[in-house]
N, C-alpha and C positions, 0 to 999 in steps of 0.2 A: 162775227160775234165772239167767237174766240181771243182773237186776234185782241178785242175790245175786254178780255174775262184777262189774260195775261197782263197788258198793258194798266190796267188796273189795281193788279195783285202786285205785280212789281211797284208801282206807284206807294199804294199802301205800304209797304214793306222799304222804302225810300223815307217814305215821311216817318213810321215809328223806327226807324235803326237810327235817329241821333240821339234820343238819351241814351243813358249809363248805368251800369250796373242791374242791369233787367236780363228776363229771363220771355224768349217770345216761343208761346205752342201754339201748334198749329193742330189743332182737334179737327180729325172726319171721323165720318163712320164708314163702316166696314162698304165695301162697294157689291155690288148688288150679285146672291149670291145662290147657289143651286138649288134646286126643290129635290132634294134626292133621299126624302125622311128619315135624315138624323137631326140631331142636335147641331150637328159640328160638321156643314157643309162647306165644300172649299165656294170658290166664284164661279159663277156662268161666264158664259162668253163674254156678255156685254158689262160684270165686272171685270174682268181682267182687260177690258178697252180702259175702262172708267179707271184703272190703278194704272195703268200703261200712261194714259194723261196726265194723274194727277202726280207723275212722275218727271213728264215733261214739262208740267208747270211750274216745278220744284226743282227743274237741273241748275239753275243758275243759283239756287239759296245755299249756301252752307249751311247744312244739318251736323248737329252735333249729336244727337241721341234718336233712337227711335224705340219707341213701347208701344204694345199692344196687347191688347186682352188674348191670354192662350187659346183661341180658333183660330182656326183654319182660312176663315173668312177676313177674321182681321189683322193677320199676318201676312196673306199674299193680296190684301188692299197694301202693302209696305213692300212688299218682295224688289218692286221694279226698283225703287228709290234705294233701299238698301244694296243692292248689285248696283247702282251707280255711282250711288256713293261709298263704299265698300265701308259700309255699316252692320252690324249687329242687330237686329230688333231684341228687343228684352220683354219680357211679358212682365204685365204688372195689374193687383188686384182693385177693379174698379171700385171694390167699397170704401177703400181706406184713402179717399179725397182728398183732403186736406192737408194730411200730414204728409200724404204720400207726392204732394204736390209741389211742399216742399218742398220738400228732399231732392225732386227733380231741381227746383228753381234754384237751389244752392248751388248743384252738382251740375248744372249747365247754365251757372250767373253768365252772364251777355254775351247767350250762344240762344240757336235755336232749337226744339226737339217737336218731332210728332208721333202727335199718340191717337193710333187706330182704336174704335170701342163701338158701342152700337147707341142704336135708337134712344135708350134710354140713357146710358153711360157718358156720351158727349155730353149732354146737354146738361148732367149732375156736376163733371167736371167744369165746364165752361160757367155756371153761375158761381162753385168754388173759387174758379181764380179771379172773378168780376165782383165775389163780395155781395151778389144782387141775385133772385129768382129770375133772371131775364128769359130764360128757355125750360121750356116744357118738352116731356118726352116727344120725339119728331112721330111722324107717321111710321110705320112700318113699309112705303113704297117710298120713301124719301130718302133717295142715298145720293144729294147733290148739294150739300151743306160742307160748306169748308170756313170754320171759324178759326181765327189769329187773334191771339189774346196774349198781347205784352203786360208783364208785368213787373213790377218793382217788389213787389210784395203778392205773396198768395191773398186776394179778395180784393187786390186794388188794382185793377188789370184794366189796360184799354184793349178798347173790345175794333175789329173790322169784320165783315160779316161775308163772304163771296160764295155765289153758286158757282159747281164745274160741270 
């Protein structure tokens, strides 16, 4: 299954890299994360598997940028990828969508970035760069959502959709 979730993703990622001038983000949310009642828990075990993977599914991409919401949870969902790719994560404010999505898409025109966020935050940016309501806030036990969304323009994005 794996093996078929990789072969996949790189396919995907084959067929949208021949346009031009497009900016591709790769939206997860935060990988699945401690009950140790605060606000601002880092990852359990079985996240720091699930960012360990989604790292290995990502060694072969050239990343140009990575942001995530300032926790703990959605910065070390980034930690493996950034230490392999000797990247930076930068935090950035999930309310300001649009403009702020710009701003990426200019500043990493026909590169690729991923941006860590949660439950509700993915799926606000992901209809931002689609231009469409296509997603609703996820579950709260659902941290296996990995959406790719190329775009030419903020709101006119093709969309690929993969579980990891």
């Amino acid at each position: 299954m794996k093996k078929l979730l990789i072969t996949t993703f790189f396919l995907a990622f084959t067929i949208i890299s021949y346009a031009q001038d497009q900016t591709t983000f790769i939206l997860v949310r935060h990988a699945e994360k401690a009950d140790d009642g605060t606000r601002n828990p880092p990852l359990n075990e079985e996240g720091k598997e699930r960012s360990s993977y989604l790292a290995e599914l990502l060694s072969r991409q050239e990343i140009d940028g990575l942001y995530s919401t300032p926790f703990k949870r959605t910065m070390e969902t980034l930690r493996s990828i950034a230490d392999q790719q000797g990247l930076e994560i930068k935090n950035y404010d999930p309310l300001a969508k649009k403009e702020w999505l710009q701003t990426i898409a200019e500043k990493h025109s026909n590169g690729t970035v991923i941006i860590s966020g949660h439950s509700n935050t993915i799926p606000a940016l992901a209809n931002a760069l689609l231009g469409e309501e296509k997603f609703e806030q996820w579950d709260e036990s659902d941290y296996s959502n990995l959406i790719i969304i190329v775009a030419y323009e903020v709101g006119k994005g093709k969309l690929v959709r993969l579980k990891f």
